[in-house]
N, C-alpha and C positions, 0 to 999 in steps of 0.2 A: 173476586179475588179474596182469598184469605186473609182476616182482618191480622196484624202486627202487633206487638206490643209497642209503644215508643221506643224502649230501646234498645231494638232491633231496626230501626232508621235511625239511628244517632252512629253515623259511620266518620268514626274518628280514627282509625288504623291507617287512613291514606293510602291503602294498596288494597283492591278487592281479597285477595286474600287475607289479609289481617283481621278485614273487617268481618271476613266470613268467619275468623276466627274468635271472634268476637261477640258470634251468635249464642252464649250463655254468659248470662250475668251474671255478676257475683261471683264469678267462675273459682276463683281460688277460697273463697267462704264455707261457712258450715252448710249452706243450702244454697246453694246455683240454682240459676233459673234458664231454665230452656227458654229460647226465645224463636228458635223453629220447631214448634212441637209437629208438624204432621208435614206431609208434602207438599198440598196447599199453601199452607206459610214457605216453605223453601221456596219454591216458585213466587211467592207476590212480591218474599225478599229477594230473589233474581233479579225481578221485574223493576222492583223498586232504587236498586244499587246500579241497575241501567248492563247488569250481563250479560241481558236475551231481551230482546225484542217484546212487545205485550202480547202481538198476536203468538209469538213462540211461544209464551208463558202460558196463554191462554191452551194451546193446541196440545202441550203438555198438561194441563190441568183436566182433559177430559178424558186423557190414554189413561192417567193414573186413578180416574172414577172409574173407569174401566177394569181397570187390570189393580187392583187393591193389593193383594201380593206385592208384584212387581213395584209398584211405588210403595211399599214399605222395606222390600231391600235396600231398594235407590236411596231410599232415608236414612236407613241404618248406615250403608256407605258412605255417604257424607257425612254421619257423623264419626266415621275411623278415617278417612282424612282431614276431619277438624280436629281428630287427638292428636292426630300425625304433623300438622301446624304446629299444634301445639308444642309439642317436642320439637320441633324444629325454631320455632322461634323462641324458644328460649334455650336454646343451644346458640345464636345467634346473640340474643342480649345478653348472655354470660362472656360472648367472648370464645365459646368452646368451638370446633371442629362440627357439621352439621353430617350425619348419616346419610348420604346421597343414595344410595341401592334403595329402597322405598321409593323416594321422590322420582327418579330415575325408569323405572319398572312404572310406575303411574305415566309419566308423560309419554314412555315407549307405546302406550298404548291408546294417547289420544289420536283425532283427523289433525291434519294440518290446521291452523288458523282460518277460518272461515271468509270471507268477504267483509267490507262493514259496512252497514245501510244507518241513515238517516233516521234517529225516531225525535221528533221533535227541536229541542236544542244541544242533541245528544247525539251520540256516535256510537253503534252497537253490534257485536257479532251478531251475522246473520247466522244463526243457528237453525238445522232442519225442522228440529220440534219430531222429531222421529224415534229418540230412545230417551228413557226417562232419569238417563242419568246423565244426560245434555249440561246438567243446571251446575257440575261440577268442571266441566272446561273450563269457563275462563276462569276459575279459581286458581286452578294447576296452574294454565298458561303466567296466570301474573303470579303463582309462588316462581317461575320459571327463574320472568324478566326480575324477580327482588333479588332470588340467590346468586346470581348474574350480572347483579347491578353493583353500584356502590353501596345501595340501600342495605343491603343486607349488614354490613357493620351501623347500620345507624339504627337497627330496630331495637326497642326501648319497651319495657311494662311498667305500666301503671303501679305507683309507691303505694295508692290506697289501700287500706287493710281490707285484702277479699274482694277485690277488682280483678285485678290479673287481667288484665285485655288490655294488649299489645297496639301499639303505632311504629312508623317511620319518622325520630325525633329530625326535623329538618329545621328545628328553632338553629339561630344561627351560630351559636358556640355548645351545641349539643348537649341542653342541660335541663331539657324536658323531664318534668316529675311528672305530672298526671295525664291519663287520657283526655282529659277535659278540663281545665282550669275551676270552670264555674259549675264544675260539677263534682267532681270525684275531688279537685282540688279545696272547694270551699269547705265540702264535709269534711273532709282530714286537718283543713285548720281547725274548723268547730269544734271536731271531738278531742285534737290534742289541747286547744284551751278547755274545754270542760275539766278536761283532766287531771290539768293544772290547776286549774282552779277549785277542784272537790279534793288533791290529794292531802291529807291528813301531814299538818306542819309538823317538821321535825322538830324533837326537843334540843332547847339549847342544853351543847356539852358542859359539863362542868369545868374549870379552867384545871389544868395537868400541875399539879406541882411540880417546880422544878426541882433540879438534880442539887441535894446536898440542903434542900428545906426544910424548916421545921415541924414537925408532927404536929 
């Protein structure tokens, strides 16, 4: 299996789509970081977020050694429906109306929902492992059940400067700031006390003469 960056397992989006949407760091910053760089990594991240089976993943992992092409379309397509996310969930955290013909035109062309088998302590589509762009069902299927659900007015992005990656704020008076508290939250406290604390003190004004003073 293709080794992961850390964080690319730190799935903090709450809905398989968010999270896949969530597969570049930094995303709104001057230098994003891919966190699925090849097909290998898409698949282990599959594997790892529990939306295909390992043998699936596995079975997939050997068609796309196979066929290098084809699992570099598969790739490229996932990542124009992770921009396609992308505009859509933050047409969502804005509040705005969401483009449905896309979304729409994508799920027209998935199978039906699969079976779910047992892998461990977990519950997973039984996917065929037959076409290599498998690893994008259940993303679709769960943007389905978000823009469908209630969730969909609850999706929320992260305040840190050049985070940009998206959750389902389900704190209980919907008032979710960061993707992560102890992560993206602690750095944005740190850097806006730094800030505070290096910003060059204003001079005191001199007091205003009043109306009808003497020179």
């Amino acid at each position: 299996m293709s080794s992961l960056p850390a964080a690319a397992t730190r799935f903090l989006g709450g809905r398989v789509c968010l999270d896949f949407a969530n597969t570049v760091d930094w995303r709104t910053s001057d230098a994003p970081e891919e966190l699925v760089a090849d097909s290998p990594a898409l698949l282990a991240w599959s594997a790892r977020r529990g939306t295909m089976a390992a043998f699936t993943a596995a079975r997939l992992r050997a068609a796309a050694a196979r066929r290098p092409r084809a699992a570099a379309r598969a790739l490229r397509e996932a990542r124009v429906v992770r921009a396609e996310i992308w505009t859509l969930a933050e047409a969502l955290h804005r509040g705005a109306a969401v483009e449905l013909g896309p979304v729409n035109r994508r799920l027209a062309g998935l199978p039906p929902q699969p079976r779910l088998r047992r892998e461990g302590r977990r519950y997973v589509h039984e996917l065929p492992g037959a076409r290599l762009g498998e690893a994008l069902w259940p993303v679709l299927w769960s943007l389905s059940a978000l823009l469908s659900s209630d969730d969909a007015a609850r999706v929320g992005r992260c305040r840190a400067e050049g985070c940009g990656w998206f959750f389902v704020d389900e704190s209980p008076n919907g008032s979710r700031t960061w993707c992560s508290s102890e992560g993206c939250g602690n750095r944005e406290r740190a850097r806006r006390a730094y800030a505070k604390r290096t910003r060059p003190a204003r001079a005191t004004p001199k007091p205003r003469r009043g109306h009808g003073s003497s020179p």
